[in-house]
N, C-alpha and C positions, 0 to 999 in steps of 0.2 A: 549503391544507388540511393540511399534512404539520408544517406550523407551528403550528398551535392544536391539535395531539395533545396537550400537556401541558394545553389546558383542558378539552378533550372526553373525553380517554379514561385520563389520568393514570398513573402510573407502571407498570402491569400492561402497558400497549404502551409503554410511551416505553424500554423497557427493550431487550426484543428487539430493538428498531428501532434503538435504537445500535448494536448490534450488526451489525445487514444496513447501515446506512449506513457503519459502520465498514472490513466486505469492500468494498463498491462504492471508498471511497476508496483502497483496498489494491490492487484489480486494477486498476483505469484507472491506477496510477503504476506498476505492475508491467508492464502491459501498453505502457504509453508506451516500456517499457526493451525487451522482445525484442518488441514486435509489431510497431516503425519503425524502429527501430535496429538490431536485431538482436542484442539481447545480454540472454541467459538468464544471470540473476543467481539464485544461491542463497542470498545476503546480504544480501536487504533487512533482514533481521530488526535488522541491527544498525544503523540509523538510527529503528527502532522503540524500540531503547532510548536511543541518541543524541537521540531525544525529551522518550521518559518523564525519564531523567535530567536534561535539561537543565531540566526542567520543576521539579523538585526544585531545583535549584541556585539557579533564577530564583525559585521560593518562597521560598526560604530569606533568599535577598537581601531580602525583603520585597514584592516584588511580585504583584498577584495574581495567583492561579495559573488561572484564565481569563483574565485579561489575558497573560496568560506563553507562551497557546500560540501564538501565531504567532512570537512570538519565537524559543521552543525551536523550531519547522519552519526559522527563518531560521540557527540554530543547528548543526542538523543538516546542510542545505545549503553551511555553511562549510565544516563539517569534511569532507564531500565533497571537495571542492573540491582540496585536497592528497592526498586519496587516491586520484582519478582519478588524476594522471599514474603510478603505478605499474600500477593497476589496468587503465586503457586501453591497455596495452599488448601484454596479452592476447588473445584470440577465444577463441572457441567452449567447449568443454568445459574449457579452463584458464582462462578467466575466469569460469565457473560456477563453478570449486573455489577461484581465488583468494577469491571473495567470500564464500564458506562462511567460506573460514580468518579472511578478516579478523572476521565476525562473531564466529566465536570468541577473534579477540585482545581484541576489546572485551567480550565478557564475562568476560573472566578477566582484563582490566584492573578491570573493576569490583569483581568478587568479591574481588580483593587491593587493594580502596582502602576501609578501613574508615571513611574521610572520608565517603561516601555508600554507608555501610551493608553494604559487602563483601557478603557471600554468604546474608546475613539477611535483605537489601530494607529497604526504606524507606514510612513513612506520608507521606503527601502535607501538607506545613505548609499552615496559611493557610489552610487548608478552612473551619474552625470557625466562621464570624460567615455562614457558609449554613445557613438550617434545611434539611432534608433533601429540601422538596420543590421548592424552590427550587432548590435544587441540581441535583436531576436534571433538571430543567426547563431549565435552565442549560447542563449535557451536552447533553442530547438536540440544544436548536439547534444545538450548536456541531456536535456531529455527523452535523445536517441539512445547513452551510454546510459542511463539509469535504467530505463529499462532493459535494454540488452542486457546490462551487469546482473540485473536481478534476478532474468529468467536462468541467464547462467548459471548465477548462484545456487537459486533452488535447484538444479539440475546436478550441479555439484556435492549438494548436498546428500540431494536424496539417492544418489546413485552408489555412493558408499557405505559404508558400515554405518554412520551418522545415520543415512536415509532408513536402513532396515530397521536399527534402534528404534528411529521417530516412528514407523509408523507401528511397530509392536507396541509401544506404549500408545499410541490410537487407539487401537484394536482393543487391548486391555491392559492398563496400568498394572493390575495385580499381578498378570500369569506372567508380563515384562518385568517385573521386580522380583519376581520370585525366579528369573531365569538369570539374573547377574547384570540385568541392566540398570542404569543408573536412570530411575525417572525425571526425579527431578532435575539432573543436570541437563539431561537433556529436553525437557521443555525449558530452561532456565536461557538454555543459547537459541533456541528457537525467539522466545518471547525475545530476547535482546537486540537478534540478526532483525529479523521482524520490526524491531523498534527504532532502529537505523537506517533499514531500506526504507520506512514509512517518513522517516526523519529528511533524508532525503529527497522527499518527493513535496514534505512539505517544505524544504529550502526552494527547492524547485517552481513550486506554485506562486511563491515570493516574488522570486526573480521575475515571473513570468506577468504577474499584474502591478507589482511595483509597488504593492498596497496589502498589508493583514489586518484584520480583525476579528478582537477574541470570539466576537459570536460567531462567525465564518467557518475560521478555519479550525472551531474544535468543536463545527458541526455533527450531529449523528447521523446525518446523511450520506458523510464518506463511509462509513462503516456501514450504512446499508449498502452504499453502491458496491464496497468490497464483497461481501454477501453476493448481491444479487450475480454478480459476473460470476465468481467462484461456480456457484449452485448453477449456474445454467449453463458454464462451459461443463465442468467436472471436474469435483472436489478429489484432491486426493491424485490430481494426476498433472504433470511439467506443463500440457500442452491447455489445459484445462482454462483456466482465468485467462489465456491468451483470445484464445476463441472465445470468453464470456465478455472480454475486453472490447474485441470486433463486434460482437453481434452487438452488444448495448451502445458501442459508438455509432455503428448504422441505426440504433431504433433514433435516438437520438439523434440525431443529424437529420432523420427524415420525420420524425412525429414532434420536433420541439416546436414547431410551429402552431398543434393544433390546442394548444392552451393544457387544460387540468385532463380532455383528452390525454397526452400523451401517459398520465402518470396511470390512467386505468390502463392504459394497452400494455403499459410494462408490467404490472401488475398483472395483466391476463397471460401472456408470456410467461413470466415466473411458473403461477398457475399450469400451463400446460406443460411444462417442460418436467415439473414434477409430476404431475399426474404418467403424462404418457415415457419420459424420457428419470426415470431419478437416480441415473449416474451422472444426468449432464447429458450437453449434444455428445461432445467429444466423446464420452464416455460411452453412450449408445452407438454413436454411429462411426466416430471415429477409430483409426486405428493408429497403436502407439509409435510414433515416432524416435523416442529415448530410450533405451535401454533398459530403464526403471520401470516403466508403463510394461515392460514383460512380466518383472518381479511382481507386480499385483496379478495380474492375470493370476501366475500360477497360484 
C-alpha cells in the first residue's frame, strides 16, 4: 500500500512521508548504536554528510545519482572503518564528545575544500533528465526501501548471535569480554553498519532537496532528533525508534506551526516520558512484536 502512494495520492503525501521514513531510518541505526552496544553517539550527523557528499562526488563522476545511493551508504561505512579504532577506544560520556568533535572536523574539512563547494553547498548534478514527478516518485521509494531495509536490518541483527553479543557488551563490556566475546569487534561493525545506514539517508536527503550544506547537514540537531525518537519510543528495542519516529512526526506536523512553542512542548514530552515512562512508550506500554523484544524480557 505504502508503495502506490505516488499513484494514489501524489506529491502532497509523498513528501511528508519521506520525511517520517527518513526519522525511522535515522533512529533504528542510532538505536542499533546505544540501545545493544551501548554507545551514545553524538556524531551521527557526520556520516549524514559522508553521504550527501559522496553522493555529489559519485554524480559528478557521471553516475546516476539514484543509482549512487547505496554506493555513497557503502562509502560512508569505509570511512568508518579507520575512524573506529580511535573512536572505539572511548566509553561513555568521552565517546559521545569524541563523535561531536569528529562531526565537526568533517564539516570544517568540507567548508575549506572549495573542490565541493566549501561553505556555499552544492546542487545535486545529474538530476535534470527527471521530470519532477518522476523524481519525487523516485525519492519517495527509495526512501520507503531505506527504511524498511533498516528496520529489517536491525532486526536481523539483533535477533541472532550478533544481537545477544551486542547487547552483553551494553550491559557490560567487562563481564562480555571476560566471557569470550569479542568487544570490540563487535561495536566496530555496529559503529560501521550504523555509519552506512546514516550514510544512506544522508544521500537520501540530497536527492530529496536537491541542495547540501556543510552547516546543514552536519548539523547536531540530527543527532538530537536520533536521541530524542530513540528515548521516547524505547531504547534497546526493534519496535522502539519506530514508534519514536511516529510520535515526533505527529508532534511536528501538528505544533510546527506554533513558533519556539513547538520546541518547549517537545522538550516537555521528552521530560515526561522519562519521568513517568523510562523504557519508552513502547517499552511501558507496548508489547514486543519481534522475537528479540522476548530475549530482553527474560
Amino acid at each position: 500500500m505504502l508503495a502506490g502512494v505516488p499513484y494514489m495520492l501524489g506529491p502532497a503525501v509523498e513528501q511528508p512521508l519521506v520525511t517520517l521514513f527518513s526519522l525511522v531510518a535515522m533512529a533504528s541505526w542510532w538505536n542499533l548504536l546505544a540501545g545493544f552496544t551501548g554507545l551514545t553517539s553524538f556524531g551521527q550527523q557526520a556520516y549524514l554528510g559522508v553521504g550527501a557528499y559522496g553522493l555529489y562526488v559519485l554524480a559528478l563522476a557521471g553516475i546516476d545519482p539514484f543509482v549512487a545511493i547505496p554506493l555513497a551508504a557503502v562509502l560512508a561505512g569505509v570511512v568508518a572503518l579507520p575512524v573506529s579504532f580511535p573512536v572505539l577506544r572511548l566509553s561513555g560520556g568521552h565517546f559521545a564528545v569524541a563523535t561531536w568533535v569528529l562531526a565537526e572536523i568533517f564539516r570544517l574539512s568540507v567548508t575549506l575544500s572549495p573542490a565541493i563547494g566549501g561553505n556555499t553547498g552544492v546542487s545535486l548534478p545529474g538530476i535534470s533528465g527527471y521530470l519532477p514527478l518522476l523524481r519525487q516518485a523516485v525519492v519517495y521509494w527509495w526512501a520507503l526501501a531505506i527504511a524498511a531495509g533498516s528496520v529489517l536490518a536491525v532486526w536481523l541483527l539483533a535477533r541472532g548471535r550478533y544481537g545477544l553479543a551486542a547487547r552483553a557488551v551494553g550491559d557490560d563490556p567487562v563481564t562480555a569480554a571476560s566471557s569470550g566475546i569479542r568487544v570490540a569487534r563487535i561495536r566496530r561493525w555496529a559503529y560501521c553498519l550504523a555509519a552506512a545506514g546514516t550514510g544512506a539517508v544522508g544521500a537520501l536527503l540530497f536527492t530529496h532537496t536537491l541542495y547540501v550544506q556543510p552547516g546543514s547537514i552536519f548539523g547536531v540537531q540530527y543527532s538530537v532528533l536520533m536521541m530524542f525518537m530513540v528515548l521516547i519510543g524505547g531504547l534497546g528495542t526493534i519496535e522502539g525508534p519506530v514508534a519514536g519516529a511516529l510520535i515526533f512526526f505527529a508532534l511536528q506536523q501538528t505544533l510546527a506551526a506554533h513558533g519556539p512553542w513547538y520546541l518547549v512542548l517537545l522538550g516537555a514530552v521528552a521530560v515526561a516520558v522519562t519521568l513517568f515512562a523510562p523504557r519508552g512508550l513502547w517499552g511501558h506500554l507496548g508489547r514486543p512484536l519481534f522475537p528479540i523484544a522476548h530475549l530482553q524480557e527474560r
